[in-house]
C-alpha positions in Angstrom: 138.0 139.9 191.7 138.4 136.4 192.2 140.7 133.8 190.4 138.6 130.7 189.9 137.7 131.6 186.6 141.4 131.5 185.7 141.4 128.3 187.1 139.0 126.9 185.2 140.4 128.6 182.4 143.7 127.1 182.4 142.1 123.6 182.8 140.2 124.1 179.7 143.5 125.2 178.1 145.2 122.3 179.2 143.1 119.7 177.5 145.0 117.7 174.6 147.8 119.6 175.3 151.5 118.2 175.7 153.0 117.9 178.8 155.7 120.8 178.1 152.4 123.5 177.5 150.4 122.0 180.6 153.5 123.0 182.5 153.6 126.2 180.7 150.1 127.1 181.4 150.1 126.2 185.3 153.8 129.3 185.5 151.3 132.1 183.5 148.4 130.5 185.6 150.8 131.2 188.7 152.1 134.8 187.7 148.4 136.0 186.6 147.8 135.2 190.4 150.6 137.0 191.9 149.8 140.0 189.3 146.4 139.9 189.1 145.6 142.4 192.6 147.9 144.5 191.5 146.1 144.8 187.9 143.2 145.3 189.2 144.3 147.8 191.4 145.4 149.6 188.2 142.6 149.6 186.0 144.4 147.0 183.4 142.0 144.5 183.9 138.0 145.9 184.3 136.4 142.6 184.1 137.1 139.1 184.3 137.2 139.0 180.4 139.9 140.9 180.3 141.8 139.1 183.0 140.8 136.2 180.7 141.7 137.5 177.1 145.3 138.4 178.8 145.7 134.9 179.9 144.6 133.4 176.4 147.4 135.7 174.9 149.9 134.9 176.8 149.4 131.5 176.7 149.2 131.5 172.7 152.4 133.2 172.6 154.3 131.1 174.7 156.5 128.9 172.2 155.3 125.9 174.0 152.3 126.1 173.4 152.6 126.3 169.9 
């Protein structure tokens, strides 16, 4: 699975966003990365969408973000 939907993802995201969340967004952006060969590996994520709903998650749970 590739990761360029994830970057496109996280640019979308970022739009109209403060400063403090863009940078937010680019560390999940950066762990998702790191994690997501291992996930993948594991069955966690099946599809891109779920690599993407993950990713929206953890982004609207991060308390700069909100």
């Amino acid at each position: 699975m590739e990761t360029g939907f994830l970057d496109r993802l996280a640019n979308q995201l970022k739009a109209n966003k403060t400063a403090t969340c863009r940078r937010a967004i680019q560390r999940i952006l950066v762990r998702m990365k790191k994690k997501k060969k291992k996930h993948c590996e594991t069955g966690q994520y099946k599809s891109t969408t779920d690599a993407e709903n993950e990713f929206r998650r953890l982004v609207e749970s991060d308390l700069a973000c909100k």
